[in-house]
N, C-alpha and C positions, 0 to 999 in steps of 0.2 A: 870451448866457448859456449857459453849459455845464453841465449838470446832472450830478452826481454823487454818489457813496455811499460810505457808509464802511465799511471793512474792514479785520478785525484779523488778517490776517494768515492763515500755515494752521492757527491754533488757532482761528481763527473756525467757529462752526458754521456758520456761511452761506455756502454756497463762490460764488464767482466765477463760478460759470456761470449757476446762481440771479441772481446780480445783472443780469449783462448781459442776462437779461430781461425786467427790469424796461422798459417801452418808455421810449425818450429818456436814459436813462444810458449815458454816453461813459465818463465820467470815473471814477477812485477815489480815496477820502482814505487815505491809510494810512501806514504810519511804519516802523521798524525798533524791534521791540517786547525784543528780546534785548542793544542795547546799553546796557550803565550808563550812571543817567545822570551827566551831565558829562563821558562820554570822548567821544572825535571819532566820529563816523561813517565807517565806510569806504568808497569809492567801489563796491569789490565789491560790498557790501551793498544800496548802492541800484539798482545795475543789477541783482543776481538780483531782488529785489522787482519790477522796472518790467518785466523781463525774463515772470517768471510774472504777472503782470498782464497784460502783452500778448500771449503764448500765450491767452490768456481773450478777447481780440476786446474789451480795453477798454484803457484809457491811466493810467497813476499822472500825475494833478494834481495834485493838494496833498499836501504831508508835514503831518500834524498828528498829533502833533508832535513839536521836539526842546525834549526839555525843561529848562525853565531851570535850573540846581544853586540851590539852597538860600544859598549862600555869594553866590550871586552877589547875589541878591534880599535878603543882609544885607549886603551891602560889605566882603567879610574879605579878608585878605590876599592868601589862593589865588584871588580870583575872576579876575585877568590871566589866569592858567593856564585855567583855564575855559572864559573869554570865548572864548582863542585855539582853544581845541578845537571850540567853538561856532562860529568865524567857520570852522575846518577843513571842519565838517560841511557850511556854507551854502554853500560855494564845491563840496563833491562835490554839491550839489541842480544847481547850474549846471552844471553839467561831464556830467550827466546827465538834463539839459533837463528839470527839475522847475523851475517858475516862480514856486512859493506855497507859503510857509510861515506856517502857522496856530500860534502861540505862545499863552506867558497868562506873566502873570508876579503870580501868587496865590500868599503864600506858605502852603508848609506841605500845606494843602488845595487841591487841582482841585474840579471842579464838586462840590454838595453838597447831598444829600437828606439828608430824616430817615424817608421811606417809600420804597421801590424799587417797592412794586405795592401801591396803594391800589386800591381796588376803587372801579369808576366804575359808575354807572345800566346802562348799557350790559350790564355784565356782562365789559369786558377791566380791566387793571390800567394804572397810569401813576406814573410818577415824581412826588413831591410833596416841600414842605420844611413845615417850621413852627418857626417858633424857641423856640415852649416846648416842645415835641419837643427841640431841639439841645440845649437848657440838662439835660437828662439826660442829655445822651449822655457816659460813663466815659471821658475821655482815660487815663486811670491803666491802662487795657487797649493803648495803642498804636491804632492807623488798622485793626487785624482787622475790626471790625464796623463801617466805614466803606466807601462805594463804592471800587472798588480804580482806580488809576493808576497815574501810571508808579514811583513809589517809595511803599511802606510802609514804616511805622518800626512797633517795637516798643516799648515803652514807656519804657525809659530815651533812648532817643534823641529820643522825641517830646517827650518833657518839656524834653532838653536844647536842643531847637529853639525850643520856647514860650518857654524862659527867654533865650534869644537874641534874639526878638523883641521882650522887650520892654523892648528901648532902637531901637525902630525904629519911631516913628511914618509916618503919613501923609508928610509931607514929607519923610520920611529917603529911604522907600522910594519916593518918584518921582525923589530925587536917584540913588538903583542904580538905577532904571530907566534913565534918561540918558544914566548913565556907559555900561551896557552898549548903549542906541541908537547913542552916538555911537562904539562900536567896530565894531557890530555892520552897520548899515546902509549904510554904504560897501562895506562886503565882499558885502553883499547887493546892491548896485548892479549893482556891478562884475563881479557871477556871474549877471547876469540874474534874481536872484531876489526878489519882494515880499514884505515883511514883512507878516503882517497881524494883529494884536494879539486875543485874543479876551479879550472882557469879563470880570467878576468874573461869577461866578454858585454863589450868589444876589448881586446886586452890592450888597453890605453888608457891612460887619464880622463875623467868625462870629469865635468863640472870643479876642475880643480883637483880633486880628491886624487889620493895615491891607487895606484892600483898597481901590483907587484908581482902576479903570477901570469906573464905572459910571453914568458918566451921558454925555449929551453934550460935555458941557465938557472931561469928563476925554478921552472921543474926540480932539477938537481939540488939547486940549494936549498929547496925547503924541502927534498928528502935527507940531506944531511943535517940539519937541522936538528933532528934527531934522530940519527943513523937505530933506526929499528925495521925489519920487515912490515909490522904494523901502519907506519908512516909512508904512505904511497899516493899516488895521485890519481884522478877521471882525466883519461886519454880525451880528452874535445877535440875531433878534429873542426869543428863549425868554429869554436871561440881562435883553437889556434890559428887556423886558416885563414883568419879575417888579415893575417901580418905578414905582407910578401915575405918576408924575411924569414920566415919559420920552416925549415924545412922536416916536414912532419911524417914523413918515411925515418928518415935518420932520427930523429928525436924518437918515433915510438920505438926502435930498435935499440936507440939506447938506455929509456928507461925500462924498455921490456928485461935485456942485458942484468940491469941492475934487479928485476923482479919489484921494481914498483907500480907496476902499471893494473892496480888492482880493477879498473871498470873502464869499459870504453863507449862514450858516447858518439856516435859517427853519423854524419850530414854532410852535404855539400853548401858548398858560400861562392860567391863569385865577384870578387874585388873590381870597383868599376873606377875607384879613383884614388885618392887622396883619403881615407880614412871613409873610404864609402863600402858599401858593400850590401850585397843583398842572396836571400838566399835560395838555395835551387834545388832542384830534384835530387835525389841521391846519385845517380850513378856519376861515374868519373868525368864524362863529358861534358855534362850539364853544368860543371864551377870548375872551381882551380884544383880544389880537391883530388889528388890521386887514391881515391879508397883502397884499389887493388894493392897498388904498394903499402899501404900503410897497414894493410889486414895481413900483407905476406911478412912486415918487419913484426907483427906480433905472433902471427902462426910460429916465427920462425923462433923467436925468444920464449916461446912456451903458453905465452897467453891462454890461458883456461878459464877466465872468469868471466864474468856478467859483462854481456854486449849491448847496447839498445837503440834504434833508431832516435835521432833526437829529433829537433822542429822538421816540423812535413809544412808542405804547401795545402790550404785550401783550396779543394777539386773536387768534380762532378757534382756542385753545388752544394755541399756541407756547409755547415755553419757549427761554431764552435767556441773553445778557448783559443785564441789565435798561437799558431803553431803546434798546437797539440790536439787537430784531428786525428780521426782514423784511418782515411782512406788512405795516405799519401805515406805514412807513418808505416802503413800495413804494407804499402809496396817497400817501401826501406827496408824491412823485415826481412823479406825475401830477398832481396836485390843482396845483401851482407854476405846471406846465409848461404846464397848461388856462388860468391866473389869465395867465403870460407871453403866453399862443399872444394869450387876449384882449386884451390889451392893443395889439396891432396893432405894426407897425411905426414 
């Protein structure tokens, strides 16, 4: 297991030297935050990033992420054009020994809160969702007052997007997924690169829209999809956790089994209702989360690849990107690598 952190870049307030003290961090997640998306990637670009990452006495492992275009997640015409700019990008990760690529293919919305800093006992804040919270939030204003990604829209575009969607059910939108697997991970192959898919999160329907990678089943089916080692998924324990239903020991033992489980993103969540949840310290106590188990179904299927604390709580007064402090992150870190170290060889 390779333990790793993520980092946005030099507009990150947490610079890279910070991190590499974090004890047992090799690795970075990062991406090229300045390209539009759907154009290609340029090879210059990933060598300066892996370039000032390794001046920092650490390694660029995963790109998370490049992000899927909109068109392509609806099946329009230009998605060929896309696709090809996408397979351009995955063949410069190979060409400059980046080996994991962490996608999602959610349309519209990336991950999604309806509080950024709920105030927890403790006295730090943490990411939470509630869907009667959601059910007020003003689309009629554009994505402003939503967590930001890699594209915001403004309101006439968002609308026009909504209204796009909805001739795109559930099964339309595993048919574009498909179509873009089967362009996409041969070129991932053949560049030394793993796909590895990350979950819906919250993995439910938000605003209408489909949203299709959230349970285990859906895991399996979109590694079958295109039965390649290539084609594999980002283990979320925070995204899958948020679904009593998901039992996430057994799932990660059985995609570890299968050897798709190329990256694992691991946090704690703490279900408090009906489609509510908010989220907690890492260790297994703190949420519903069993880490310990879930680290021992992937020790035990072989798991070797890129690990990384995902959203931390703001604590001992940081201020920041919400959920992607250092301090809380940096205890994650360690808290894995104590759960890994026990587990034995």
């Amino acid at each position: 297991m390779e333990m790793t952190f993520r980092w946005f870049g030099a507009a990150d307030p947490i610079p890279l030297a910070h991190i590499r003290q974090i004890p047992g961090v090799k690795g970075v997640v990062s991406a090229l935050y300045d390209v539009p998306v759907g154009s290609a990637w340029p090879r210059a670009g990933l060598e300066q990033l892996g370039a000032d990452i390794d001046a920092a006495g650490l390694k660029l492992a995963v790109v998370e992420s490049i992000p899927v275009h909109e068109d392509i997640k609806l099946g329009r015409p230009t998605r060929d054009r896309l696709i090809a700019n996408y397979c351009e990008s995955v063949r410069a990760m190979g060409e400059v020994g980046i080996s994991v690529l962490c996608y999602n293919f959610m349309p519209v919305f990336d991950w999604m809160r309806t509080d950024l800093a709920m105030p927890l006992p403790d006295g730090s804040t943490a990411l939470a969702y509630d869907d009667r919270a959601l059910s007020a939030v003003n689309l009629a204003r554009g994505t402003g007052d939503l967590p930001g990604w890699a594209a915001a829209y403004g309101p006439d575009e968002l609308q026009s997007l909504l209204a796009a969607y909805r001739a795109v059910d559930a099964d339309r939108l595993w048919d574009h997924l498909a179509y873009f697997l089967e362009r996409v991970v041969p070129v991932a192959a053949a560049a030394g690169v793993r796909m590895a898919i990350h979950p819906d999160d919250p993995p439910w329907s938000i605003f209408g829209l489909p949203r299709i990678i959230c349970r285990g089943r859906d895991l399996e089916r979109l590694v079958g999809l295109v039965d390649n080692p290539a084609n594999g998924v980002t283990f979320c324990t925070g995204s899958l956790g948020a679904l009593p239903d998901n039992d996430l020991p057994a799932m990660a033992r059985r995609l570890g089994e299968m050897g798709r489980i190329h990256f694992a993103h691991c946090r704690n969540v703490r279900v408090t209702g009906e489609r509510r949840f908010h989220e907690t310290p890492h260790p297994s106590a703190c949420g519903g989360v069993d880490l310990g188990e879930v680290l021992r179904a992937l020790r035990d299927t072989g798991f070797s690849g890129p690990m990384r604390p995902d959203h931390g709580r703001m604590i001992w007064g940081e201020r920041g990107r919400p959920g992607y402090g250092l301090y809380d992150r940096a205890l994650g870190a360690t808290y894995l690598q104590g759960l890994w170290e026990g587990l034995g060889t």
